[in-house]
N, CA and C atoms as a LAMMPS dump frame, in Angstrom:
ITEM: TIMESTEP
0
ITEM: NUMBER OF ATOMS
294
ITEM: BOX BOUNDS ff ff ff
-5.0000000000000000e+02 5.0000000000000000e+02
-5.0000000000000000e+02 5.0000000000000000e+02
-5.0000000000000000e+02 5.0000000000000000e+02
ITEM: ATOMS id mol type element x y z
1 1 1 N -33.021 -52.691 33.723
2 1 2 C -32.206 -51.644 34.258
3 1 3 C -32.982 -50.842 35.278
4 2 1 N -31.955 -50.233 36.145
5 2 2 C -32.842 -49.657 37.034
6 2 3 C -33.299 -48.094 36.8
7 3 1 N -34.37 -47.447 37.104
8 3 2 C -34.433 -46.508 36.625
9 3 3 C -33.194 -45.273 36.383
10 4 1 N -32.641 -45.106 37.714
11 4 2 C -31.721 -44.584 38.21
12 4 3 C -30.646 -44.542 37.664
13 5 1 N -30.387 -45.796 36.453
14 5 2 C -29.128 -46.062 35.89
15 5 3 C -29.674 -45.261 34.812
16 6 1 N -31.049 -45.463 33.826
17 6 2 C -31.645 -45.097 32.795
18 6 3 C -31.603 -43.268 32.973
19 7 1 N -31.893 -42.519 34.186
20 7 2 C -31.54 -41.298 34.487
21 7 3 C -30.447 -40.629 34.487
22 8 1 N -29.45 -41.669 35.045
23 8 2 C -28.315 -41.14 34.991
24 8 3 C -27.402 -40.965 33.186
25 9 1 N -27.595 -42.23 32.664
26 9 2 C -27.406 -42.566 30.971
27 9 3 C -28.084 -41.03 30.405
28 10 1 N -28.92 -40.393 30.805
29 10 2 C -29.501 -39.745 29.693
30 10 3 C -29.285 -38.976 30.257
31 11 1 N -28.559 -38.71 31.242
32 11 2 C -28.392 -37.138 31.606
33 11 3 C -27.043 -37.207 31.152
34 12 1 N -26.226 -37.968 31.374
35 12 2 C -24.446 -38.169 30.469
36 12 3 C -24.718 -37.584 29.055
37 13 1 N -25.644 -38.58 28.766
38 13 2 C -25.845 -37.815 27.144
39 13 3 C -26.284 -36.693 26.553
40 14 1 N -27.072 -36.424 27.394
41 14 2 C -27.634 -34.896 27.57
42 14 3 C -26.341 -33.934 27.738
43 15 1 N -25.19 -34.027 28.485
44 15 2 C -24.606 -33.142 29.13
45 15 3 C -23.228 -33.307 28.02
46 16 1 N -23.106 -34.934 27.142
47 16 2 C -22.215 -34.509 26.128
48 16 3 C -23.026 -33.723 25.182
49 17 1 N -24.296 -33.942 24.56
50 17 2 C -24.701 -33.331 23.65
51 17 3 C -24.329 -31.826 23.584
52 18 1 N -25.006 -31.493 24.926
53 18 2 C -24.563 -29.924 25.469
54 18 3 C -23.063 -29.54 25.04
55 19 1 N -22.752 -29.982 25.9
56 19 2 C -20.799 -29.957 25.561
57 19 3 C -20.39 -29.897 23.984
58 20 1 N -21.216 -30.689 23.522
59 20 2 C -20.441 -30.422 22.046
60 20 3 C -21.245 -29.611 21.453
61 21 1 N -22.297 -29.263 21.57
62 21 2 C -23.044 -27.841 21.234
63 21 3 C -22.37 -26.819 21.255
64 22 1 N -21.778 -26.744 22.769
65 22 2 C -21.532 -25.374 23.462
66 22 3 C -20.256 -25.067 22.573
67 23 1 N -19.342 -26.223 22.477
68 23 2 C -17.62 -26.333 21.851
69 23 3 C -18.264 -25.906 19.99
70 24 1 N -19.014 -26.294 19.51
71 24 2 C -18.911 -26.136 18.45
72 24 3 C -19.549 -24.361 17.971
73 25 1 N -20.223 -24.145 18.984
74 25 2 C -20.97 -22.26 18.946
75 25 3 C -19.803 -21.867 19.563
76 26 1 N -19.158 -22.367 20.344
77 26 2 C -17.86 -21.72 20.981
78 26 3 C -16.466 -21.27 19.795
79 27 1 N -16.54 -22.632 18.854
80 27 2 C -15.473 -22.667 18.216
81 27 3 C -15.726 -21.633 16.671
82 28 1 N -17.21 -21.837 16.559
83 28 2 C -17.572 -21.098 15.066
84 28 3 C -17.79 -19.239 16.023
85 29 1 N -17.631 -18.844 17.06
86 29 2 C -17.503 -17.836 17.409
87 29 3 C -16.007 -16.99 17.251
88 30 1 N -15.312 -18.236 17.841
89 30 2 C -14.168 -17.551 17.584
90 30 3 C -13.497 -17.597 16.231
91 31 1 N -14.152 -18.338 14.912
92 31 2 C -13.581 -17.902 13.698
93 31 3 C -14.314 -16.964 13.303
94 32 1 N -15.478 -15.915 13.525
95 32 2 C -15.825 -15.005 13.258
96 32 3 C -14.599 -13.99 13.802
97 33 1 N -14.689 -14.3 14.809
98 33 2 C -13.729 -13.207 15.398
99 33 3 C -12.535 -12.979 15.016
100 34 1 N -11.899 -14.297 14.202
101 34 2 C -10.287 -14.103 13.612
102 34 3 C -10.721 -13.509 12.51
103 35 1 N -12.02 -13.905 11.834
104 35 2 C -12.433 -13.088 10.669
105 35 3 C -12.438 -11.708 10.698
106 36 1 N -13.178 -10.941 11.506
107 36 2 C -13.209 -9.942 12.357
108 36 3 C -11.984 -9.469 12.188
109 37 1 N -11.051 -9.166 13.055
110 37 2 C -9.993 -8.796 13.511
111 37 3 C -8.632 -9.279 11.999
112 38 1 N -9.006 -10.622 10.858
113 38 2 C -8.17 -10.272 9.695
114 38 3 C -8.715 -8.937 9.015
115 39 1 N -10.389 -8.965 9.162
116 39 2 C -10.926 -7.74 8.242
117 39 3 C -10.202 -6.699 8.684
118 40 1 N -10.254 -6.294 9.975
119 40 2 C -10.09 -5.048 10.599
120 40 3 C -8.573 -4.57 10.194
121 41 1 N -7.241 -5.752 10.195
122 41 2 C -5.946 -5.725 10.671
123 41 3 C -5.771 -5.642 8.45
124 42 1 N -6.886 -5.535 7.706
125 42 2 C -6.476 -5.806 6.353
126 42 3 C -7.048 -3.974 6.101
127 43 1 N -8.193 -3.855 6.676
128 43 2 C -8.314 -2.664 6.238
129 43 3 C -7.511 -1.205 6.68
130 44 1 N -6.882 -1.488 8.012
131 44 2 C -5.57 -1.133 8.608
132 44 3 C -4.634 -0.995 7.515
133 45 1 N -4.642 -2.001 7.088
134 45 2 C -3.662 -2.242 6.133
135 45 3 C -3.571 -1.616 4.462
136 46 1 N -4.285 -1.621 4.232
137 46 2 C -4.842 -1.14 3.64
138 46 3 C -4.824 0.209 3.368
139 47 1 N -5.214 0.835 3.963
140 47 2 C -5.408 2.411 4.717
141 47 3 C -3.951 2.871 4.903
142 48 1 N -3.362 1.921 5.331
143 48 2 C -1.607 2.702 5.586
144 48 3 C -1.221 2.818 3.796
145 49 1 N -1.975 1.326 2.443
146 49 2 C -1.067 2.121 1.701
147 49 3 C -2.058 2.834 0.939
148 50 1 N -2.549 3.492 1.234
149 50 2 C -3.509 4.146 0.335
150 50 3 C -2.629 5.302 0.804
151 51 1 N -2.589 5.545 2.094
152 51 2 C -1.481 6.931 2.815
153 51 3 C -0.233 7.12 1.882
154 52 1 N 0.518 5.605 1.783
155 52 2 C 1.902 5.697 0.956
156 52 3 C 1.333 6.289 -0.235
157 53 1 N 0.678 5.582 -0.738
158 53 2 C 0.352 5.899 -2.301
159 53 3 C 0.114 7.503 -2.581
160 54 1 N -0.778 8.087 -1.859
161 54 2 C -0.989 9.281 -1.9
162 54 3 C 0.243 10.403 -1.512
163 55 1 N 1.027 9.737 -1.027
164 55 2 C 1.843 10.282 -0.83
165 55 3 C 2.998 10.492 -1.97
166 56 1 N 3.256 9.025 -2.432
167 56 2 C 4.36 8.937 -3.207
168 56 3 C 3.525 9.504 -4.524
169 57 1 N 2.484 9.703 -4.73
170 57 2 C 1.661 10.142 -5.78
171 57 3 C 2.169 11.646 -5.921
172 58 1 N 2.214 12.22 -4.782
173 58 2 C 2.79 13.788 -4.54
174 58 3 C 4.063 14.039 -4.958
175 59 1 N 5.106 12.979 -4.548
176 59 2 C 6.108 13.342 -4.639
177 59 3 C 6.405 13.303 -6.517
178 60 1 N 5.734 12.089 -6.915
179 60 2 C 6.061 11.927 -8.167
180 60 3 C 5.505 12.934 -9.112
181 61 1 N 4.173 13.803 -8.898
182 61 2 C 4.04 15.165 -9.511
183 61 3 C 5.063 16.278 -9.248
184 62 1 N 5.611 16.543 -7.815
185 62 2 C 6.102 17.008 -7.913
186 62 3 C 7.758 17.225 -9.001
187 63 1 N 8.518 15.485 -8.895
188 63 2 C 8.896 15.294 -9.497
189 63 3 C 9.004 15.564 -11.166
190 64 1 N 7.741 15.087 -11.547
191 64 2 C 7.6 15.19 -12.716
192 64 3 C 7.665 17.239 -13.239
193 65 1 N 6.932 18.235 -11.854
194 65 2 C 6.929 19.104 -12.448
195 65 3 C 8.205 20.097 -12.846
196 66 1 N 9.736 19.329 -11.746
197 66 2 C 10.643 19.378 -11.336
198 66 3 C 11.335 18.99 -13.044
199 67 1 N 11.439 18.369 -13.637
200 67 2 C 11.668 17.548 -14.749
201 67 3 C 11.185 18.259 -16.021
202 68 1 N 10.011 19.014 -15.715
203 68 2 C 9.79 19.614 -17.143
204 68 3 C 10.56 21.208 -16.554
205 69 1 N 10.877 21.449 -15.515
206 69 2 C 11.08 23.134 -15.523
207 69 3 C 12.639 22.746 -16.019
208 70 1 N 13.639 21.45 -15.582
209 70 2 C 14.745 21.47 -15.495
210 70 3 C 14.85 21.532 -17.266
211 71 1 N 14.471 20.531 -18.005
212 71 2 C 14.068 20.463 -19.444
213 71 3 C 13.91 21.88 -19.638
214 72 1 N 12.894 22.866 -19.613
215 72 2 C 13.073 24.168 -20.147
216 72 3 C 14.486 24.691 -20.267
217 73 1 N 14.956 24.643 -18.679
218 73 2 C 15.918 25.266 -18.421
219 73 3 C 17.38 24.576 -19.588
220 74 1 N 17.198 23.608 -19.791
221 74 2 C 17.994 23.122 -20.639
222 74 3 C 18.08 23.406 -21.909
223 75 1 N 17.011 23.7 -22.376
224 75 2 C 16.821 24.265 -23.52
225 75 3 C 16.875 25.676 -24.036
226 76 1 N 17.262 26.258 -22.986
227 76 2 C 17.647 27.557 -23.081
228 76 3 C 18.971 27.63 -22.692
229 77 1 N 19.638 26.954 -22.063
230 77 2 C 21.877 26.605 -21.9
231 77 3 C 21.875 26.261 -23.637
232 78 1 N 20.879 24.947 -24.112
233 78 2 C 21.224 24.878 -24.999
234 78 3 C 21.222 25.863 -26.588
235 79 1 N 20.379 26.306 -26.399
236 79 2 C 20.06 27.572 -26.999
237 79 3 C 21.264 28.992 -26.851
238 80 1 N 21.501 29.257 -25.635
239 80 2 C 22.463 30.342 -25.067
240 80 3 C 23.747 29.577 -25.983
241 81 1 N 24.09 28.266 -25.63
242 81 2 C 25.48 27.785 -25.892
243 81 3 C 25.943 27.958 -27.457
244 82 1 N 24.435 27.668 -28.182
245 82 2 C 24.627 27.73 -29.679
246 82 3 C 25.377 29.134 -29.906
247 83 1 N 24.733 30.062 -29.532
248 83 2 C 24.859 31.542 -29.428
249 83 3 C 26.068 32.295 -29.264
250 84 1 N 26.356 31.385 -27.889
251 84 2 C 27.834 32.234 -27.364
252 84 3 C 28.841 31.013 -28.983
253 85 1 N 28.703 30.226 -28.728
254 85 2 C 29.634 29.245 -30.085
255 85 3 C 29.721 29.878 -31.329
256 86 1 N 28.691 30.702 -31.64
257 86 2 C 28.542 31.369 -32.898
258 86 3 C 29.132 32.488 -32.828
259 87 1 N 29.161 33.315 -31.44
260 87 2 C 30.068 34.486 -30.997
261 87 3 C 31.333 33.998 -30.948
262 88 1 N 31.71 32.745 -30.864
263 88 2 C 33.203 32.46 -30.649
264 88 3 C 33.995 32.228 -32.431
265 89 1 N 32.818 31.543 -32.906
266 89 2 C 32.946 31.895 -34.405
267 89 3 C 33.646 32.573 -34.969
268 90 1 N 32.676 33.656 -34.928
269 90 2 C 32.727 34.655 -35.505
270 90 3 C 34.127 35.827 -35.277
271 91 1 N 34.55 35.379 -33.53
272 91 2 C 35.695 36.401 -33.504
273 91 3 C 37.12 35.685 -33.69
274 92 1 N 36.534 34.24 -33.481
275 92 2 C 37.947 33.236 -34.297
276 92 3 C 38.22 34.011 -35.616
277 93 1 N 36.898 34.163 -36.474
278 93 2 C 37.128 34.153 -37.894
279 93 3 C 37.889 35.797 -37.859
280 94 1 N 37.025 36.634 -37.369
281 94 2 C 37.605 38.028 -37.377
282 94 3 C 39.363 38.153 -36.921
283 95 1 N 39.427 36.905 -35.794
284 95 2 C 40.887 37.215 -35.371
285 95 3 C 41.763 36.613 -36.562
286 96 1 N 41.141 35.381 -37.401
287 96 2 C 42.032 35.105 -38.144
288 96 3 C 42.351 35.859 -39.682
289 97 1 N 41.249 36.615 -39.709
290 97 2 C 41.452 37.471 -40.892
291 97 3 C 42.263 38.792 -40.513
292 98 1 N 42.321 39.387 -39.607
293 98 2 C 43.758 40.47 -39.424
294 98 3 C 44.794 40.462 -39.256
């Protein structure tokens, strides 16, 4: 062979080797980067429900504190109602005894 052919052969090969070097640092770059950018687009994510949560966390104390005042309050209609019923009783009975 002539030299020239032997130069040229090993520079082809040289220049795929390269090539698939370059494609394969090329290609493991850009799955860092989808890595990257899932981390980023998860902790985004993330972060919005930690927001909900804290939020709906509020509403549901509030709720809950909403729930025990209404409960009091109930327990004192129910209490009042016994009361006035026992007043109604009592003047049934008075009206029916005169």
């Amino acid at each position: 062979m002539d030299t020239g052919a032997i130069t040229a052969i090993i520079g082809g090969v040289v220049s795929v080797i390269t090539g698939v070097i370059g494609y394969a640092s090329g290609k493991s770059n850009n799955k860092m980067t989808d890595r990257e950018l899932l981390s980023k687009d998860e902790q985004t994510f993330r972060a919005g429900l930690l927001e909900r949560l804290a939020a709906y966390e509020d509403k549901i104390d509030k709720l809950s504190n909403e729930i025990v005042t209404l409960r009091n309050e109930n327990l004192k209609l129910i209490n009042e109602n016994r009361l006035l019923n026992d007043k109604v009783e009592q003047l049934v009975s008075q009206l029916t005894t005169v």
